[in-house]
Each structure stands twice: as C-alpha cells, then as structure tokens.
C-alpha positions as CSV (number, residue, x, y, z in Angstrom):
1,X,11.7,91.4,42.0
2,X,16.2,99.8,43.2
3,X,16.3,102.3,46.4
4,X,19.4,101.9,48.0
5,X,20.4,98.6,45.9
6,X,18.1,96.9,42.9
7,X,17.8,93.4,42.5
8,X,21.2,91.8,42.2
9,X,22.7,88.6,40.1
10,X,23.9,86.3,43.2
11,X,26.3,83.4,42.8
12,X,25.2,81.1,45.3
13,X,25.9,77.7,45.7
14,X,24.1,74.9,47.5
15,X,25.2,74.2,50.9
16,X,24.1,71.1,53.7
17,X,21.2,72.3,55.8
18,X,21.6,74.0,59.2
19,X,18.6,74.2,62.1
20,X,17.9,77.1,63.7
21,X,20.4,76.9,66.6
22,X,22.8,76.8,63.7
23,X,23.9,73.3,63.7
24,X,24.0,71.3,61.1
25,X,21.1,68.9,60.6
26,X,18.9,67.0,58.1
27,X,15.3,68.0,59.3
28,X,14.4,71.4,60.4
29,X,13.4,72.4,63.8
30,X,10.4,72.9,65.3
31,X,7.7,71.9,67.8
32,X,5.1,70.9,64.8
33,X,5.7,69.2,61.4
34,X,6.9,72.0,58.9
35,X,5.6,72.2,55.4
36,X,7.3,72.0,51.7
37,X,8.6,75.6,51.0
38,X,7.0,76.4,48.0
39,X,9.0,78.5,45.5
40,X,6.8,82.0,44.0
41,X,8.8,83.7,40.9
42,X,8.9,87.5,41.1
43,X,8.5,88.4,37.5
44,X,9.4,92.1,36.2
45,X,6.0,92.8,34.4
46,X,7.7,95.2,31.7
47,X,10.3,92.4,30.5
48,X,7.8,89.4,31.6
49,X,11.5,87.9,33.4
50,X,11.6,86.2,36.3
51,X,14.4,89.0,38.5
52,X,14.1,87.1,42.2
53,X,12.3,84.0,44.0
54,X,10.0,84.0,46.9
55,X,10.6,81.5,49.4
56,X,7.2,80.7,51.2
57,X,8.3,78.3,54.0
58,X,4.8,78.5,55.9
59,X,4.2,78.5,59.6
60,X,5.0,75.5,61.6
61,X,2.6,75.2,65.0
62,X,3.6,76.1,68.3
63,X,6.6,78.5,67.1
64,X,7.1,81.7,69.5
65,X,6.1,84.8,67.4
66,X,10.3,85.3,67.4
67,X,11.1,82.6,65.9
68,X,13.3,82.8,62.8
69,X,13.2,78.8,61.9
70,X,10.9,79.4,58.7
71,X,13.2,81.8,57.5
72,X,16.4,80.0,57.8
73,X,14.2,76.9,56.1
74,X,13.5,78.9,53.2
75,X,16.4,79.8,52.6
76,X,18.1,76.5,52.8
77,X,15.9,74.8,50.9
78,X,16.3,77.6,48.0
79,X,20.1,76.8,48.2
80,X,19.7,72.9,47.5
81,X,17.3,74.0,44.5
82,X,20.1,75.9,43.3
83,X,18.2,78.9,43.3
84,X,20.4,81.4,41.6
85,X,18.1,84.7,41.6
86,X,18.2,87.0,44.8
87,X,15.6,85.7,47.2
88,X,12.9,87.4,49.2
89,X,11.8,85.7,52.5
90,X,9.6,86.6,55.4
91,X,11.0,87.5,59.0
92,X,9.0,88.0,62.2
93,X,8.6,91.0,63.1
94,X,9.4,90.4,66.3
95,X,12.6,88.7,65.7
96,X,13.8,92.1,64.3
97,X,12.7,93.6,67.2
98,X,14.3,91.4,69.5
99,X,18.1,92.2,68.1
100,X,21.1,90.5,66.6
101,X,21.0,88.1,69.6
102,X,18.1,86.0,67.8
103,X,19.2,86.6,64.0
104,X,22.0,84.7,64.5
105,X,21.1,81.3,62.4
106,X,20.3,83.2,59.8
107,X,23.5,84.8,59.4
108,X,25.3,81.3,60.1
109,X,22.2,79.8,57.5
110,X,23.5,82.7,54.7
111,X,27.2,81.9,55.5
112,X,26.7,78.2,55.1
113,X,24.6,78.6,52.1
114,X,26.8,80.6,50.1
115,X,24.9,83.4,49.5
116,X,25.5,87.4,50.6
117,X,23.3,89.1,52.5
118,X,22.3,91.9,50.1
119,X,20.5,88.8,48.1
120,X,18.2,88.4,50.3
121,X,15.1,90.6,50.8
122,X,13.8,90.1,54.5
123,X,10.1,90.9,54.1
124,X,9.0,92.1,58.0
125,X,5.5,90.5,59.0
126,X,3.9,90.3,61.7
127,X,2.4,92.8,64.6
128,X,4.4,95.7,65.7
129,X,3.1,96.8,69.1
130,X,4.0,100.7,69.5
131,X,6.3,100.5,72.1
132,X,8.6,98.5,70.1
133,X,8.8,100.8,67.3
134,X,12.5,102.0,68.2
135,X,13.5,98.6,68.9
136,X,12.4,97.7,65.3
137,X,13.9,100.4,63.7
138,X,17.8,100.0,65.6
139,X,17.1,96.1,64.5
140,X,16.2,97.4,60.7
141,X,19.6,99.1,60.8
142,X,21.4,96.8,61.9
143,X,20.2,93.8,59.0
144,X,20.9,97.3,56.7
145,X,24.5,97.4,58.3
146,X,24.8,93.5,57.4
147,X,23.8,94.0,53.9
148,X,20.5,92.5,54.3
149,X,17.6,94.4,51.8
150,X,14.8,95.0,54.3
151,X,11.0,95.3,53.1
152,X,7.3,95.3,54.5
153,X,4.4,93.0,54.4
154,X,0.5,93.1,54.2
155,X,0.5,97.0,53.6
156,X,-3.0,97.6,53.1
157,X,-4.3,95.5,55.8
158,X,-1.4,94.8,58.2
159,X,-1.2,96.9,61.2
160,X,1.6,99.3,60.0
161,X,1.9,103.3,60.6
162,X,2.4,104.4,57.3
163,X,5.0,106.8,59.0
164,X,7.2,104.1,59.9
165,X,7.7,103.6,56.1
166,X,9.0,106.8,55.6
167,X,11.0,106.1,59.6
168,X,12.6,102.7,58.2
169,X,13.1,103.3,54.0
170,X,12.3,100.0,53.4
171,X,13.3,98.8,49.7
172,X,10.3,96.8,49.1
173,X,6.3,97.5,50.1
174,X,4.5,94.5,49.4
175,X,0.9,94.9,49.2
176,X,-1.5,92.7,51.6
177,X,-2.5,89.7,49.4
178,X,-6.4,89.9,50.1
179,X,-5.8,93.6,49.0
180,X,-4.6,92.9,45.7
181,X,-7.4,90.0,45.4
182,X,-10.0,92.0,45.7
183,X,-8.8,94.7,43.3
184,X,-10.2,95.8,40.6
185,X,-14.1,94.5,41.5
186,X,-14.1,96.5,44.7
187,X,-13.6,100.5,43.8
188,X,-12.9,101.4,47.5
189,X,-10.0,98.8,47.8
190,X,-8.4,99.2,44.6
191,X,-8.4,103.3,45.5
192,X,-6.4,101.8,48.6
193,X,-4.0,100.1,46.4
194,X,-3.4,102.8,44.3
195,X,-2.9,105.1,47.3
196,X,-0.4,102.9,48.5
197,X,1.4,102.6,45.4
198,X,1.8,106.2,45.3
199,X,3.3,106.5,49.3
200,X,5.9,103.9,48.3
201,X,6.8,105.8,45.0
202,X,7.2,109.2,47.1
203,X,9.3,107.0,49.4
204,X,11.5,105.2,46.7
205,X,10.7,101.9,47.3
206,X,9.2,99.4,45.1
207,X,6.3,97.5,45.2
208,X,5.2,94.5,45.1
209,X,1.6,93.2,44.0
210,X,1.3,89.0,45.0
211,X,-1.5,86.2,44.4
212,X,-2.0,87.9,40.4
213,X,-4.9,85.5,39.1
214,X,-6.5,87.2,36.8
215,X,-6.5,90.0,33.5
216,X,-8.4,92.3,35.4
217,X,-6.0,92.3,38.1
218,X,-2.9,92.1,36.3
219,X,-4.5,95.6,33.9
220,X,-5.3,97.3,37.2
221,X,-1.7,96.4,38.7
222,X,0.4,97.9,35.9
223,X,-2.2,100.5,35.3
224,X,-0.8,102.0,38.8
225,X,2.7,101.7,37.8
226,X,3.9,98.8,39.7
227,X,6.4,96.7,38.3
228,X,7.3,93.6,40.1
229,X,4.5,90.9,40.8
230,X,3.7,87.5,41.7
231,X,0.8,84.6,41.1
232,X,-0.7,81.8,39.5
233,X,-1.5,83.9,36.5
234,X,2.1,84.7,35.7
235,X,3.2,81.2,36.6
236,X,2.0,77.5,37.6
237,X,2.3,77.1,41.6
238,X,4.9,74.2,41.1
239,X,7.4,76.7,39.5
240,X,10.7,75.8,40.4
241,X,13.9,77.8,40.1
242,X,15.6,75.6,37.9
243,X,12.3,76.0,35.3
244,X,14.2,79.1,34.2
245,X,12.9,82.7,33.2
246,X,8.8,82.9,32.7
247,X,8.2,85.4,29.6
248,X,4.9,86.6,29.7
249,X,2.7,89.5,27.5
250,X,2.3,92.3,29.7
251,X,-0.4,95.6,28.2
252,X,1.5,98.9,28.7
253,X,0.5,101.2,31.0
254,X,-1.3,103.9,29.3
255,X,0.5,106.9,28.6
256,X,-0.3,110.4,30.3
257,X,-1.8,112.7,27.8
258,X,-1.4,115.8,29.3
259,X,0.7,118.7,27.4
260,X,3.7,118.5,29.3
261,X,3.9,115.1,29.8
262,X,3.3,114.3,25.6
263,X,6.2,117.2,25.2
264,X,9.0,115.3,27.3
265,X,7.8,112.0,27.0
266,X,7.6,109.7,30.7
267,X,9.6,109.9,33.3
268,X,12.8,107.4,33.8
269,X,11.2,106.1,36.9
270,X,8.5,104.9,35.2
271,X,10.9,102.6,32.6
272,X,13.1,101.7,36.1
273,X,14.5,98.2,35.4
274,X,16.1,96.3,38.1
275,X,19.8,97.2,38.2
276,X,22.6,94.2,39.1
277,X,25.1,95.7,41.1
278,X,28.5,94.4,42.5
279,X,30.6,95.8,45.1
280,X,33.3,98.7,43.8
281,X,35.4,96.0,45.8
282,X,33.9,93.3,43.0
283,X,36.9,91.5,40.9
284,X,36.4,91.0,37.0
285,X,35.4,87.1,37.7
286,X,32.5,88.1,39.8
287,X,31.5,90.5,37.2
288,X,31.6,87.9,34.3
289,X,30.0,85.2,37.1
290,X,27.3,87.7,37.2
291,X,26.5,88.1,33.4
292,X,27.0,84.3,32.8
293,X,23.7,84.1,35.3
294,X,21.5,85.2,33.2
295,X,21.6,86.3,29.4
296,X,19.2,89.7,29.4
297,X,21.7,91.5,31.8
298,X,22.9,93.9,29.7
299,X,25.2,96.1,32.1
300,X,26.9,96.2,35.8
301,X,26.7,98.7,38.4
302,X,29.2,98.8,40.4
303,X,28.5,100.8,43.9
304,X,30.3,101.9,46.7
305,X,29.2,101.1,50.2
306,X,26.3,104.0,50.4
307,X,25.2,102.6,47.3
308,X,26.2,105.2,44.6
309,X,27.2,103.9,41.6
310,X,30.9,104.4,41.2
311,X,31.2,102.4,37.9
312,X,29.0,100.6,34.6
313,X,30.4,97.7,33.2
314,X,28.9,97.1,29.3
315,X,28.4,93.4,28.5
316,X,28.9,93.6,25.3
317,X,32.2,95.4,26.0
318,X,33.6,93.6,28.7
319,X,32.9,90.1,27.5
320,X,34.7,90.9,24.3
321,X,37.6,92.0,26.4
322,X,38.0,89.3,28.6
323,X,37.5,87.1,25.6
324,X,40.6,88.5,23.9
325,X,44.6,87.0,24.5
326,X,45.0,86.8,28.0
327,X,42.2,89.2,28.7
328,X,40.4,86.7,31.5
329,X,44.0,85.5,32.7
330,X,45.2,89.3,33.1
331,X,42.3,90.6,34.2
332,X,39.8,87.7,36.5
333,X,41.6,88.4,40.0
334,X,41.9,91.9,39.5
335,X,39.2,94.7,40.1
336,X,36.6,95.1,38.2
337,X,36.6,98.9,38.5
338,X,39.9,98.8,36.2
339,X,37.3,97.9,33.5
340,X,34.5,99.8,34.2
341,X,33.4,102.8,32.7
342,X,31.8,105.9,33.7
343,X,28.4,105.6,35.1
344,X,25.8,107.4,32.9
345,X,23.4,108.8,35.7
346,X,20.2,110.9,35.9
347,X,17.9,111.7,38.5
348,X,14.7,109.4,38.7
349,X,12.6,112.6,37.8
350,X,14.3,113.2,34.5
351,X,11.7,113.2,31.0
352,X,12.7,110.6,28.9
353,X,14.0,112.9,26.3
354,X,16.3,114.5,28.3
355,X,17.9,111.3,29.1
356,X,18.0,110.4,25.2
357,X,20.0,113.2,25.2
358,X,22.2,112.8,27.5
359,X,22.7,108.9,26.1
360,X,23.8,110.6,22.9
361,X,26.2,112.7,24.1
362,X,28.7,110.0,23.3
363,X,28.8,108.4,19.8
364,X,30.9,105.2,21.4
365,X,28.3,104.8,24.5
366,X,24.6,105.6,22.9
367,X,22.8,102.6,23.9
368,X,24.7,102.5,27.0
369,X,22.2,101.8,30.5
370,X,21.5,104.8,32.2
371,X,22.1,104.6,35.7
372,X,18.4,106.5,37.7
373,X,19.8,107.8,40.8
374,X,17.5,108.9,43.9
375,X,17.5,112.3,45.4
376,X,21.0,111.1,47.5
377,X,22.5,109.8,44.7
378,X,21.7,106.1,45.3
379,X,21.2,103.4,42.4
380,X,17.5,103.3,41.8
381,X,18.0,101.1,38.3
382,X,18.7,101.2,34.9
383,X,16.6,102.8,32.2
384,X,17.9,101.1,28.4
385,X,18.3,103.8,25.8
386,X,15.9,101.2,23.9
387,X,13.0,102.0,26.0
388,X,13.0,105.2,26.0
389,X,13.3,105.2,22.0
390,X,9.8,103.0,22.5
391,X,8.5,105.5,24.6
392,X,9.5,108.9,23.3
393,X,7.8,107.7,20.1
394,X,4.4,107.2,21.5
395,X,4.5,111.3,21.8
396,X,2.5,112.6,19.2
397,X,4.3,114.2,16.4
398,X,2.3,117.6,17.2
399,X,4.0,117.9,20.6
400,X,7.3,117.8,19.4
C-alpha cells in the first residue's frame, strides 16, 4: 500500500473503543446491526510484502450519506487487532464535504487509538454532486492540514471528474472493483484501466488495483505498471494483521525495448518502493521503533513538513550505532536528524543508470536507498541500488 508521503511504519497501540459521538463504548453506533470489519492486506506486488491493511467496515442500514461511524469502526477494530501497518479506510464523501464539524470522532477515534493521522489513508467514496466540488476540496485540505493521506474510490466507474484529480492531488487512485474484475477478458475495459493508470502516473499518485482473483488479472495489473494490489488471489479473505507479511511470486513487467529505453535502462519510477518516513522532528527511538516493525525496511526518510526529505537513516548503520556503549542511552530521546545522513535524491524521471551512478559516487554509501523525489521535491519512495543492478542488466549487452 509515495506523492507527498509513501507508506509509513506506524507505532500504534490498541486502545478501548469509542462511538461516533466520541464516547467511549463497547458496541458501535448505528440505526442497523453493523457487520465484522473484515481486514484486506495491501501487498507491494514487486516485493510480494504486505506495506498497509484495508479496513472494510461495511455499510450499516439507515446511516445518513454523512455519516463517519464505519470509519471510526474500522479503525478501532484495526487497533484491538493490533494492526501495526498504516491503514487505508473509506470516508463518505459527503462527510468531507460537510467540514471539520462532522470529522470530529474520527480525530478523537485516531487520538484514542494511538495512531497518527498520516497512517491513515482516507479513501473518498461516494457521490459528489457538482456544487459541492469546492466544499470537497477546502475539506481535502484541511484532512491534508491534519496529516491525514487522502485518496479516491471507484475510479473507473464512480462518478468522479477526472479534473478533480489533478484539483485535489490525491495520493492514492483506487480503481473501481468491477473495473479491475472484468479486466483482462473485456478489451474495452482493461483499455479503461490502463488509461487510468496512466492519469494517476502523470498526477503522481499511486494506484491501487482491488478484488485480484486471478493470473490473468494479476499479469494484466503489473503489465500496466501498478504496484500495490489487493484480493483473494494474493491472500485468503480471513487474513488477519497479526498473520504477518504474505510473500507471493509476482512475473516482471516486461521491459521496454525501444533504443533509448534498452540504452538507459527503466526509469526509477518504475522500481518506486514505498518509502517509511518520520518527521525531521522524529527522535532516535521512533526511528529504531520504526525498523523493529518490520525486518525488510532497509532505510528512513526523514521529511520536513512539505514533505521533502531532509534526512536518510541506514539500518544497517544506525542499528549498529545505537547498539554500541551507550549508543541507545545517549542517543533514544534525542533527534534522530543528529544521526541521519544525507538524503541521496533523484528525480522520478531519472534512467536507472544514471541513478547507479550517482549511488556510486560514494564508496562508504553504494547500496545506500535512493530517495525519488517529484517535480517539487517531495518524497515519492525509495529505489534500492539492488534493483536497479537487476534491471540495468536486462539491457542488452549491444546497447551499452
């Protein structure tokens, strides 16, 4: 499951349950009975790792189109699974349209839960009626201005203006389910898909592909570039957080054979990875919190608040440091950034062998993570110096 911020590591812990109102209480609210939230792994389909959770809460009867109780379910009931990855859940549209005033219990339901808002991706569903569109867009910024990650549902067969995607920058474009399900048997609907895939790359957000069940689908998915993806084919439907990582085989996406292209090898946005960043603010305990998460994160990214990277932490570095005399009782409170090196960056548009050239600039940092950068200067992701060794030696010996 980067874009003005990439998937992060969150340290959450699990917290009492809280209704909508933003009390406390043991059931959820709501006019009908509310089902199980069923938890849908977001799996990375270059490393075949589980990088976020989907928390489908589904629709309890008789709720107003506003309503925000599903939500603030979810994400409770991901907190008492101890769900440790960043978490995308659906948000009426509407709610976002009607202001702060009616996103309140979710900020209480994040505050209680111990989470922070920039590890949660709000996916925005629903109708938006044309006269609203301002009204959505000041709410968007203002879940931005809270650190929420904002993205959209259904594209494909949702009733979205594709120029409010480029309007509201959304991180995330999830494609409409029975899209992707009737992709790649139906020509005309998987030239829809792959149209949409390429708006969202031109926009610089991801994209997600849900309900995977198949080969077929799966080859057509990655063969458009997409990376992050959902479904019973990548795991069973009563996955659980606490079932850990899901490795899975994933085909590579064929290569582009034309001259340039087999001269400087793919792009680094095509071998984006999912970057964990901290705040610059981040102290060297949240830093080795966020490694201890999970064992294939091989760097940091520390950003400032527009989301430029401002500093890359090394985990094979830093770990050996703080694992030294004194190092963790020195260093744990302190900054981070004390620690941290120089980020490595290049544009999202750079060949891969100009960024193996840049890695080897310095002998003491060569498989260092590159940090991609958009056009602003934002942390897109990291690109490992080991996959562009994989790719740049796919290029025929000929070419270079």
């Amino acid at each position: 499951m980067s874009v003005p911020l990439p998937f992060a590591a969150p340290l959450a812990q699990s917290a009492p349950d809280v209704t909508a109102s933003g009390s406390f209480a043991a059931d959820p609210p709501g006019p009908g009975h509310a089902p199980a939230p069923v938890f849908l792994p977001i799996v990375d389909l270059d490393t075949g790792g589980v990088i976020a959770v989907e928390v489908a809460a589904g629709d309890v009867p008789g709720l107003a189109p506003s309503d925000i109780s599903s939500t603030v379910r979810g994400l409770l009931a991901a907190s008492r699974a101890e769900a440790l990855l960043p978490l995308v859940l659906p948000i009426p549209a509407r709610a976002v349209i009607g202001g702060s005033g009616g996103l309140a219990p979710l900020h209480e339901a994040v505050r209680v839960s111990g989470r922070r808002p920039r590890e949660l991706i709000l996916v925005i569903e629903g109708e938006i009626p044309a006269a609203d569109r301002r009204a959505l867009l000041a709410g968007i910024d203002g879940l931005r201005a809270a650190g929420y990650l904002v993205a959209f549902g259904g594209l494909g067969s949702a009733h979205l203006p594709l120029d409010l995607l480029a309007d509201a920058s959304p991180y995330v474009i999830v494609l409409a389910r029975d899209l992707v399900d009737r992709v790649p048997r139906d020509p005309r609907r998987s030239a829809l898909a792959e149209s949409l895939v390429g708006v969202a790359r031109a926009l610089g957000a991801h994209v997600l592909a849900p309900g995977l069940r198949d080969e077929a689908q799966l080859a057509a998915t990655r063969g458009w570039g997409i990376r992050l993806a959902q479904g019973p084919l990548l795991a069973p439907i009563d996955w659980k957080p606490s079932s850990g990582r899901v490795q899975l085989h994933v085909p590579l996406p064929v290569p582009d054979t034309t001259p340039v292209a087999a001269l400087l090898g793919p792009r680094v946005q095509e071998l984006l990875l999912p970057a964990v960043t901290l705040s610059s603010e981040a102290t060297a305990e949240d830093v080795v919190a966020a490694f201890g998460s999970e064992p294939s994160i091989t760097s940091v990214i520390l950003v400032d608040e527009y989301q430029r990277p401002v500093g890359s932490v090394d985990r094979s570095r830093f770990l050996l440091f703080m694992a030294g005399a004194y190092g963790h009782a020195l260093h744990a409170k302190k900054p981070a950034r004390r620690l941290a090196d120089t980020t490595r960056t290049v544009p999202r548009t750079t060949p891969a062998i100009a960024a193996m050239q840049l890695a080897g600039r310095d002998a003491t940092r060569v498989y260092d993570d590159l940090v991609v950068v958009d056009e602003v200067g934002r942390c897109m992701g990291i690109v490992r110096v080991g996959d562009l060794i994989r790719h740049v030696a796919t290029i025929p010996s000929s070419s270079r």
